[in-house]
TORMARMAR-704338 format. One line per 4 residues: number of its first residue (from 1); their letters; for each residue x, y, z of C-alpha. Coordinates in steps of 0.001 Angstrom, whole numbers, m for minus. Layout:
N
NUM	a	X Y Z ~ ...
//
This chain:
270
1	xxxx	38477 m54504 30106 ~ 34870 m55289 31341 ~ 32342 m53029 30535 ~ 31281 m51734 33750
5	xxxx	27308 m51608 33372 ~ 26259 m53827 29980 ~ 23102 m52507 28476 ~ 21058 m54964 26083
9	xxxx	17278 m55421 25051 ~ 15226 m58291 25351 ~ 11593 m59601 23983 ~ 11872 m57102 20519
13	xxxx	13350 m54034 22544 ~ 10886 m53474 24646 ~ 12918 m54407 27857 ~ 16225 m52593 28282
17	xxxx	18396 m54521 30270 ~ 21131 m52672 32478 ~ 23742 m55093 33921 ~ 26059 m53742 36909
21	xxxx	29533 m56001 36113 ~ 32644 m55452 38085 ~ 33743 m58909 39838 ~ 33517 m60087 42187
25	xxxx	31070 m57847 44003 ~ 29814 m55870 41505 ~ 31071 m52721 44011 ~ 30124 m49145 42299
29	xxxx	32672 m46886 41513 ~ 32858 m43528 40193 ~ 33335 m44770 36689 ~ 30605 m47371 37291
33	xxxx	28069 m44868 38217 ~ 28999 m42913 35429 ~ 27950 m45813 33341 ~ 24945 m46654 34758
37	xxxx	23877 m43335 34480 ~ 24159 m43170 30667 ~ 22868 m46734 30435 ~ 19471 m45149 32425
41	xxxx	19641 m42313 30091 ~ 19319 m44537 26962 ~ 17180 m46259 27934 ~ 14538 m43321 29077
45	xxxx	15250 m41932 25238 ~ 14886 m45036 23391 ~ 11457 m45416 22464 ~ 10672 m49097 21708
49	xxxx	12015 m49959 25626 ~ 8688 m49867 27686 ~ 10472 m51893 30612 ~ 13959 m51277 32614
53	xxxx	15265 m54406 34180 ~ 18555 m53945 36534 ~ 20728 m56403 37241 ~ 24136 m57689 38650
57	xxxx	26696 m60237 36667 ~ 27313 m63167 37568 ~ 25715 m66035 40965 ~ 26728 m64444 44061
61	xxxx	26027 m60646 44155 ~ 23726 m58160 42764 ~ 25641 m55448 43894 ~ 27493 m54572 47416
65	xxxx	27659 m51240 47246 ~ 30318 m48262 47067 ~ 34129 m49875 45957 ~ 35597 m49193 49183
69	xxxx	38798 m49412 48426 ~ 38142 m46170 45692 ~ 36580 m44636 48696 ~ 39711 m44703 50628
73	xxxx	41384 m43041 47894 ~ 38741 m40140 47620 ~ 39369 m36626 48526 ~ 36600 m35517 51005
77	xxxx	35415 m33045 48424 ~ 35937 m35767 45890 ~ 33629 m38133 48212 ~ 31084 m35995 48626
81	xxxx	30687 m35140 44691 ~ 30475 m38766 44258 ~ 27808 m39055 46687 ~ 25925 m36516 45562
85	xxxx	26426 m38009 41462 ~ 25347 m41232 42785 ~ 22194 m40102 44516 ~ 21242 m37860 41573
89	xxxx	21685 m41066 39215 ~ 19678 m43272 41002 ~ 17073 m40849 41268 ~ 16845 m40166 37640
93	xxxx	16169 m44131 37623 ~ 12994 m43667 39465 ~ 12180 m40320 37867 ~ 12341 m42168 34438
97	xxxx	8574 m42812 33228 ~ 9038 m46414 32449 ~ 8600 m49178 35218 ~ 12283 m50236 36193
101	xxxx	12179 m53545 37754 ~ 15326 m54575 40043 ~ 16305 m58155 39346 ~ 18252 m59613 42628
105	xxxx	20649 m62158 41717 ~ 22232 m62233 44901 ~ 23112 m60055 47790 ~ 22259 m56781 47361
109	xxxx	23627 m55067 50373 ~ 24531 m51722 51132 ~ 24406 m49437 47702 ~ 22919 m52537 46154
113	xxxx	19944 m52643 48256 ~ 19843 m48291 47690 ~ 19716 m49245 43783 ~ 17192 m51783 44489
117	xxxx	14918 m49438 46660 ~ 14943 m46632 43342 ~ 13397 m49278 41607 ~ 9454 m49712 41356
121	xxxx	9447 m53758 41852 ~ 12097 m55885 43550 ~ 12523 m59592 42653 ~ 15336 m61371 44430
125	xxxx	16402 m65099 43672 ~ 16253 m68390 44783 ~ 17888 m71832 43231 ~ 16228 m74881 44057
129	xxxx	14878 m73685 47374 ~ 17984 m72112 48462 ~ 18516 m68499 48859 ~ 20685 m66277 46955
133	xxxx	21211 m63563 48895 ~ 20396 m61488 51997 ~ 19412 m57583 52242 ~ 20364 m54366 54531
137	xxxx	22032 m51787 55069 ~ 25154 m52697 57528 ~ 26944 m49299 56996 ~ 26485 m48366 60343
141	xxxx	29409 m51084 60980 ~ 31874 m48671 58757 ~ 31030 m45723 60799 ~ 28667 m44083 58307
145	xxxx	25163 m44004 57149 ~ 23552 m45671 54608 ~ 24471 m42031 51833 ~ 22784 m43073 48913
149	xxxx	19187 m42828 49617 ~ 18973 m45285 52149 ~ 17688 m43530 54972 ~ 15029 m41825 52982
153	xxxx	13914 m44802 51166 ~ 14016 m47179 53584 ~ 12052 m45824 55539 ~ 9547 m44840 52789
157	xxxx	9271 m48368 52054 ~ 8698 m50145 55631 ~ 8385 m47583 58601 ~ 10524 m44861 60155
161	xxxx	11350 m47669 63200 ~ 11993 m50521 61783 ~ 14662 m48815 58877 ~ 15981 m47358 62025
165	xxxx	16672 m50560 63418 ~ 17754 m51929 60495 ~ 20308 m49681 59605 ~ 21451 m49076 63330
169	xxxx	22104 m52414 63842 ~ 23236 m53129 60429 ~ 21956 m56626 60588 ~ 21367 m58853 57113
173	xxxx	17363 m60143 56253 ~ 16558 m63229 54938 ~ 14428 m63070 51990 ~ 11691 m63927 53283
177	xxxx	11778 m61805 56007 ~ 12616 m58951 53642 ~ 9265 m60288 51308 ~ 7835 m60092 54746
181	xxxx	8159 m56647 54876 ~ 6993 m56033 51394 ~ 10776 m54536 50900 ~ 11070 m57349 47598
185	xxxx	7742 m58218 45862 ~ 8545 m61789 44782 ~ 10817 m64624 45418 ~ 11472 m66616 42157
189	xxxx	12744 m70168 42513 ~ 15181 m71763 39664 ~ 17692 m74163 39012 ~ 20012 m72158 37856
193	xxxx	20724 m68251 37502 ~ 20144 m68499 33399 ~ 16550 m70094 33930 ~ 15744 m67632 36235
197	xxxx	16267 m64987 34272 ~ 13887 m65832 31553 ~ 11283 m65809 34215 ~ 12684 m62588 34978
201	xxxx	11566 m61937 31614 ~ 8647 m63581 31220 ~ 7771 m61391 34449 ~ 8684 m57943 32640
205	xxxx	7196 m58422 29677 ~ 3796 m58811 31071 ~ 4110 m54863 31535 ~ 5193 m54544 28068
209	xxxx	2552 m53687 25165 ~ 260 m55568 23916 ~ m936 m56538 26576 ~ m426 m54080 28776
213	xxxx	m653 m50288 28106 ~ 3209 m49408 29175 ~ 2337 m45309 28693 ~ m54 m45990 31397
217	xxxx	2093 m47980 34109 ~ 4979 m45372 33055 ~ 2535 m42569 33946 ~ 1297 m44639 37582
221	xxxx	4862 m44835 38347 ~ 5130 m41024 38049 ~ 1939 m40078 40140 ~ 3077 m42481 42995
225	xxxx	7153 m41695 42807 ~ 6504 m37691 42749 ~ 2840 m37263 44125 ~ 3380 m39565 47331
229	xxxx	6486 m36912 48319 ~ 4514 m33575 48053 ~ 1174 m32340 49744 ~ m2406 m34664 49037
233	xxxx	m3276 m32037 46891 ~ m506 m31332 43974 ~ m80 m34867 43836 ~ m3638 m34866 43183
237	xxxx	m3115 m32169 40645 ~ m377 m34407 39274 ~ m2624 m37211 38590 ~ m4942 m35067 36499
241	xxxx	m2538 m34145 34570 ~ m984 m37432 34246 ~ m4907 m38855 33543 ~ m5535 m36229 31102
245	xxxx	m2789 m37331 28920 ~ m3610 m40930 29107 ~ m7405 m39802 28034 ~ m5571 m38464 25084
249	xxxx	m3738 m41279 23839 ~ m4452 m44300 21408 ~ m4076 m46562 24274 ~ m7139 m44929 26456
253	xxxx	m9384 m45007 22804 ~ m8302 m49016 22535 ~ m8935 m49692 26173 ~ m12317 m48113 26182
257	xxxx	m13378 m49491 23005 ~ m12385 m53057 24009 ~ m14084 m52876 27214 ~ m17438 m52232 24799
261	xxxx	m17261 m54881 22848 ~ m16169 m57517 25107 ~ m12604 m58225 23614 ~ m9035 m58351 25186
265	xxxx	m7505 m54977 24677 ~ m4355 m54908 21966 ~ m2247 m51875 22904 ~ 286 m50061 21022
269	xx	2266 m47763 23351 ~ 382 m44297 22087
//
């Protein structure tokens, strides 16, 4: 049987990457969010992963959201403690202080695009000029709402409005009209899914130590994900706590010191 969300590391364990793989949609179900949950998990404990890449198998689809078929067959109790599971996971995703990195190798619609938003960068695909995939939130044409995250992050991410219009019409974006928007960060262009993954990678690991100081970017991804959802000042508060632990760490003495003597900075993760 397929393993329902593959985890593997990449460029000497410092990327953890989490693959969501049920064909031909890569649909979540129960069990998958289960999965992915555990895969998130692992990765936030293992120490040499600095970067969280997410994924979906295969050309077509980076993930289509909730099985609906299994949805059909819920209870409503049942359907609401799967909603609530799969909100919870996906917020322990963004919660986790390492920079998790959505790679969009096709649509991600629906529950895809609600993964994609928990992430802290979105990169979304192209093959030799040709897009791979459109973007939204079309639950509206099911008779629902977009229940797992959607309407809160979406309209975190581009305006109360325009998420309203996107998710009561329930129309598809283009990717560039979804870059547009600053709702994906980049576009990368390929010839083929397997080359544009390694420039997936290339693109993670330049968050990845030595080069970069990942305690830091883990600890800016925690003052913007929590601090930007409370009052100015205890995210403020937040930050200082956040800063005062960086000032602490081997990283802050190398990237001082370097900055001194005029050298690239070599940092270690401490």
């Amino acid at each position: 049987m397929t393993e329902l969300v593959t985890f593997r590391t990449e460029r000497d364990g410092k990327i953890a990457v989490l693959t969501l793989d049920d064909p031909p949609l890569n649909g979540y179900t129960h069990a998958m969010m289960r999965a992915f949950d555990d895969a998130i998990l692992r990765a936030r404990f293992d120490d040499r992963v600095e970067v969280i890449v997410v994924t979906g198998a295969g050309d077509k689809h980076f993930c289509v959201g909730a099985n609906i078929g299994e949805l059909q067959r819920m209870t409503p109790n049942f359907k609401n403690s799967f909603c609530l599971h799969a909100n919870e996971t996906i917020s322990r995703l963004e919660q986790t202080p390492k920079l998790a990195i959505a790679a969009l190798n096709g649509n991600f619609v629906g529950g895809g695009l609600e993964i994609a938003l928990a992430c802290d960068l979105r990169v979304a695909r192209r093959e030799n000029g040709k897009d791979c995939g459109r973007t939204g939130l079309p639950e509206v044409s099911l008779g629902v709402l977009p229940g797992t995250g959607g309407t809160q992050r979406l309209a975190r991410a581009v305006g109360k409005s325009l998420a309203i219009e996107w998710m009561a019409t329930g129309r598809l974006l283009t990717l560039d009209e979804a870059k547009s928007q600053h709702l994906i960060n980049e576009i990368v262009d390929a010839a083929d899914r397997g080359a544009w993954f390694e420039k997936i990678l290339d693109y993670s690991y330049e968050f990845c130590t030595p080069r970069r100081a990942a305690k830091a970017v883990g600890h800016i991804k925690r003052a913007v994900q929590s601090g930007t959802e409370v009052p100015l000042e205890y995210g403020l508060a937040l930050e200082r706590e956040l800063q005062a632990r960086l000032f602490a760490s081997a990283d802050a003495r190398e990237g001082l010191a370097a900055y001194i003597e005029k050298r690239p900075a070599s940092f270690g993760g401490a």
